[in-house]
N, C-alpha and C positions, 0 to 999 in steps of 0.2 A: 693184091699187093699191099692196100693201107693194110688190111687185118693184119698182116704178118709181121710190118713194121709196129702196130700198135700193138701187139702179142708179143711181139721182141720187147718192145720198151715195156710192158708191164712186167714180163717177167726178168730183164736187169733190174728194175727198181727194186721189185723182189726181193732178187739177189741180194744187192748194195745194203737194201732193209737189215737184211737177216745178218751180211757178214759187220756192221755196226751197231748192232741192238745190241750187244755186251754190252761195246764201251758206255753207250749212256743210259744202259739200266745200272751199271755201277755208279754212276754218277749222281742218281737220285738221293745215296747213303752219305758223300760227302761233297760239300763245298764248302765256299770262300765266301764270308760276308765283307762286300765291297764298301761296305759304310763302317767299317773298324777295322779291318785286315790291316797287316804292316805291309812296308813292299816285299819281305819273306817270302808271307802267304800268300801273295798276291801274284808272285812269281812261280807258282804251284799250277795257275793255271794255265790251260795248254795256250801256247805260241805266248807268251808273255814271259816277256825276260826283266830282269833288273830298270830298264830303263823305262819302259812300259807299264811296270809296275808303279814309279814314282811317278810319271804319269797321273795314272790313277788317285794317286793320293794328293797329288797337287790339285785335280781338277775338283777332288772333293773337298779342299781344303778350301778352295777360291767358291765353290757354287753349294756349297752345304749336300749333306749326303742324299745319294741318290734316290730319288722316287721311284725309278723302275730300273730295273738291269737295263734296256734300251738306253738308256742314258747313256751306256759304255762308250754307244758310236758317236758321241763327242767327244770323246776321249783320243787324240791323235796318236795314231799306231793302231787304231782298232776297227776296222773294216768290219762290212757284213758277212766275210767268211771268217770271218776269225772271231767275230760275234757267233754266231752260229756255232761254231767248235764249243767256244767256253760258257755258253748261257747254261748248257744243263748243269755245271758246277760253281753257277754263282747264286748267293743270296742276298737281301736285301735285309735279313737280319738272323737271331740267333748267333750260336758260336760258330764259326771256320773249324770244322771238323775233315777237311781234306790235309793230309798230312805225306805224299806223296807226287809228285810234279807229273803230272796229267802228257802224257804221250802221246799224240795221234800220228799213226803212221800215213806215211807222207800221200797215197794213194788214196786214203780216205778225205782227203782235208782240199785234193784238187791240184794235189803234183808243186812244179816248181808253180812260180809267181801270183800264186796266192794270195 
């Protein structure tokens, strides 16, 4: 009975692997550098809206720009799954080459109250 349960979950994670590897292998060609972004671009990334995005810019404005993406989850509005969503499309420098607002449909990201 464990092998069958443990043979089930390896092959859902499987699954989950393969139906999500798109989104963030396109992710690697564009992001958001969160140490110069406006709240625009900022707002490109997935679950970040207008408000969250000044956020972001106020917190970098009060603490000098980030030393790692991690830094995000002191940013309030920004949880570990919502971290998790938008780290493959952030950068800590270069240009903000993402020019399209990042979607995850709502089943990959962990349903409602996420």
């Amino acid at each position: 009975m464990k092998t069958t349960k443990k043979t089930l979950s390896a092959l859902m994670l499987a699954i989950f692997s393969l139906a999500v590897a798109p989104i963030f292998s396109a992710a690697t060609a564009a992001t958001v550098n969160i140490n110069t972004a406006g709240a625009e671009e900022l707002a490109l990334l997935p679950r970040v809206g207008t408000v969250v995005a000044q956020r972001i810019i106020d917190f970098r404005e009060d603490n000098g720009e980030f030393q790692s993406t991690e830094e995000l989850l002191l940013v309030e509005g920004i949880g570990e799954r919502t971290f998790a969503l938008m780290k493959p499309y952030v950068a800590l420098g270069g240009e903000t080459t993402l020019t399209e607002k990042v979607r995850i449909p709502r089943t990959e990201s962990g349903g409602a109250g996420s």
